[in-house]
C-alpha positions as CSV (number, residue, x, y, z in Angstrom):
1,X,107.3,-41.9,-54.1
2,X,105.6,-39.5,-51.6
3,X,103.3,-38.2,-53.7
4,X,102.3,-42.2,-54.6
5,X,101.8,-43.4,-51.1
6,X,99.7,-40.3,-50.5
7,X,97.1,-41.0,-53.2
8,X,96.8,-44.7,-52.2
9,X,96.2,-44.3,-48.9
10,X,93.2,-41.7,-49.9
11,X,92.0,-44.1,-52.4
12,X,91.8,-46.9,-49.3
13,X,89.8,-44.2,-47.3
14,X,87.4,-43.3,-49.9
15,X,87.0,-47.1,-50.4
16,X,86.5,-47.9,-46.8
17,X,84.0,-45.0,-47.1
18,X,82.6,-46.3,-49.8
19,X,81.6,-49.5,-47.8
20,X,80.5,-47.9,-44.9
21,X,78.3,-46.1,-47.0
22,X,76.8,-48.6,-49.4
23,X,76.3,-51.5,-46.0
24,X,74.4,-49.6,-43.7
25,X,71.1,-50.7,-44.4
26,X,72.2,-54.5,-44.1
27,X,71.9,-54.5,-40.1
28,X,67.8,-54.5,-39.7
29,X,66.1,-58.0,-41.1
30,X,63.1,-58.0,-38.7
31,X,60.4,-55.7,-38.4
32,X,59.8,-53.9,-35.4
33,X,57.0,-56.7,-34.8
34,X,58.8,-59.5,-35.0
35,X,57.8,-60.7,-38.4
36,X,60.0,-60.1,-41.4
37,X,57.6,-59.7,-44.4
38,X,60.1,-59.0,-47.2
39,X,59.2,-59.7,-50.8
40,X,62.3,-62.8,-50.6
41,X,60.5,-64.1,-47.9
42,X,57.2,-64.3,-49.5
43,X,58.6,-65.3,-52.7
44,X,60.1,-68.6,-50.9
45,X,57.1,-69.2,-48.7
46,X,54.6,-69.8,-51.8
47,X,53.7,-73.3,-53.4
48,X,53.9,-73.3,-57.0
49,X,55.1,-70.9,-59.7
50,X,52.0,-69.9,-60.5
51,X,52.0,-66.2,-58.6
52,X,55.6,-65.5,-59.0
53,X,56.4,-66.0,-62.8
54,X,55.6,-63.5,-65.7
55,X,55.4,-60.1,-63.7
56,X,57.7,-57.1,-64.5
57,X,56.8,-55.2,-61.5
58,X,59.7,-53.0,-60.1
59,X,60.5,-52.9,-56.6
60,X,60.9,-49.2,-55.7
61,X,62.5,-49.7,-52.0
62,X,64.8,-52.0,-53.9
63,X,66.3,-49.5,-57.0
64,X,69.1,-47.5,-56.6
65,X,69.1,-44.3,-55.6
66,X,70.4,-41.4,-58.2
67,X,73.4,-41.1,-55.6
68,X,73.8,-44.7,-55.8
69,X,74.1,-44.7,-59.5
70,X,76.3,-41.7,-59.8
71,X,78.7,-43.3,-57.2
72,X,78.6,-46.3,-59.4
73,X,79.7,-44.4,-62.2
74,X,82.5,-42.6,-61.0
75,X,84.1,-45.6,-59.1
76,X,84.2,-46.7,-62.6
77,X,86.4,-43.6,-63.7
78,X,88.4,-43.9,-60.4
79,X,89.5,-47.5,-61.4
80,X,90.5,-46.6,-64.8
81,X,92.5,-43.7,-63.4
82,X,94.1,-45.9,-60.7
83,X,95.2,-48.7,-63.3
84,X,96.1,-46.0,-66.4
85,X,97.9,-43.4,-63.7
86,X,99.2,-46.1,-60.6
């Protein structure tokens, strides 16, 4: 029982972690000038489909890091050893 209550209550840390973590990055919107000039933005502001169909053009501020992915990955593992081993 012990040994149970010790592991959950590291999985909630390592979760809370996890968040803390992964959100940081959601607090700035604006640009230091004011203006907020993200790709969303630009994207909403235009008139027509005629600029924002038919391009595969990847974002590279907007894909995941490699620590990003690898966390991804072994929060995967960690759930299947919560539900098989909890």
């Amino acid at each position: 029982m012990r040994k149970m209550i010790i592991v959950s209550a590291i999985l909630v840390v390592a979760v809370c972690l996890a968040i803390v973590l992964t959100t940081h990055d959601a607090w700035a919107q604006a640009k230091k000038d004011g203006k907020n000039l993200s790709k969303e933005k630009e994207i909403a502001s235009r008139e027509g489909v005629s600029g924002s169909l038919g391009k595969k053009e990847w974002e590279k501020d907007k894909l995941p890091t490699k620590l990003k992915i690898a966390f991804g990955f072994g929060s995967l593992f960690a759930g299947i050893a919560v539900f098989k081993w909890l």
